[in-house]
N, C-alpha and C positions, 0 to 999 in steps of 0.2 A: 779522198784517200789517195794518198801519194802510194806511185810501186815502191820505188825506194823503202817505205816501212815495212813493205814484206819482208823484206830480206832480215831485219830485225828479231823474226820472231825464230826464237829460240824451242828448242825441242825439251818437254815439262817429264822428269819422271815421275811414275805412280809409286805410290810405299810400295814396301814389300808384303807379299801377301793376300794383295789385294782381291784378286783373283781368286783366288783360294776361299776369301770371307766372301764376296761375290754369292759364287758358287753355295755354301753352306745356309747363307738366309734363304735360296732360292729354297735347299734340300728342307729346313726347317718350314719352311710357310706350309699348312698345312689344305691338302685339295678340297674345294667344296666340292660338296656330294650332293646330288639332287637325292631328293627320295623320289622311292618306286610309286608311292600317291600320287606325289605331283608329275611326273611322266606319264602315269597311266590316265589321270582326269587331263591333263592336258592333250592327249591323243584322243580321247574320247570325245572330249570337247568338238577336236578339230573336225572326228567324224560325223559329227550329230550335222556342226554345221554345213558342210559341204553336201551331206544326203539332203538334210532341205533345203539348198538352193539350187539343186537336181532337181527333190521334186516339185519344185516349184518353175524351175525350168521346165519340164516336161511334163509338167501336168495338162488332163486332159483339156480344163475349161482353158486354158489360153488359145486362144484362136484368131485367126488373123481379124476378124471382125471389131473385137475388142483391141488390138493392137492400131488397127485404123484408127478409132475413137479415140484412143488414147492422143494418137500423134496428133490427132484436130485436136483435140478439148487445150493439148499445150501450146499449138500455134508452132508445132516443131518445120520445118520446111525438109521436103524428100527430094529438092534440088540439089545437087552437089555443086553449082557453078558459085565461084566469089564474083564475078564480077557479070554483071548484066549490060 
């Protein structure tokens, strides 16, 4: 692309009105509405699951005992170095 074509481009105008019909599709489109169901089962939802991955977090039988076993049985490493 040469600069010289810049200079070329001319300045385009819009109809008349334009703006105007713009503005009026926007005013005519009409707002989706969630229903009050679906907000409420969706909040309920979100509650249910967040209290049982609390109490499942904080439940009494997790215990470091079992979290030992666990990180053996997967072979996880509790070294933090990358290079040995």
């Amino acid at each position: 692309m040469n600069i010289d074509q810049l200079g070329k481009i001319q300045k385009v105008d819009a109809p008349p009105y334009l703006f105007t019909r713009i503005q009026q599709r926007i005013r005519d489109t009409q707002k989706e509405v969630v229903s009050p169901f679906l907000v409420w089962s969706v909040g309920l939802s979100f509650m249910l699951i967040v209290g049982l991955n609390l109490g499942v977090a904080f439940s009494p039988g997790s215990s470091e005992s079992t979290t030992s076993a666990l990180v053996l049985e997967m072979n996880i490493s509790s070294v933090n170095d990358l290079y040995k």
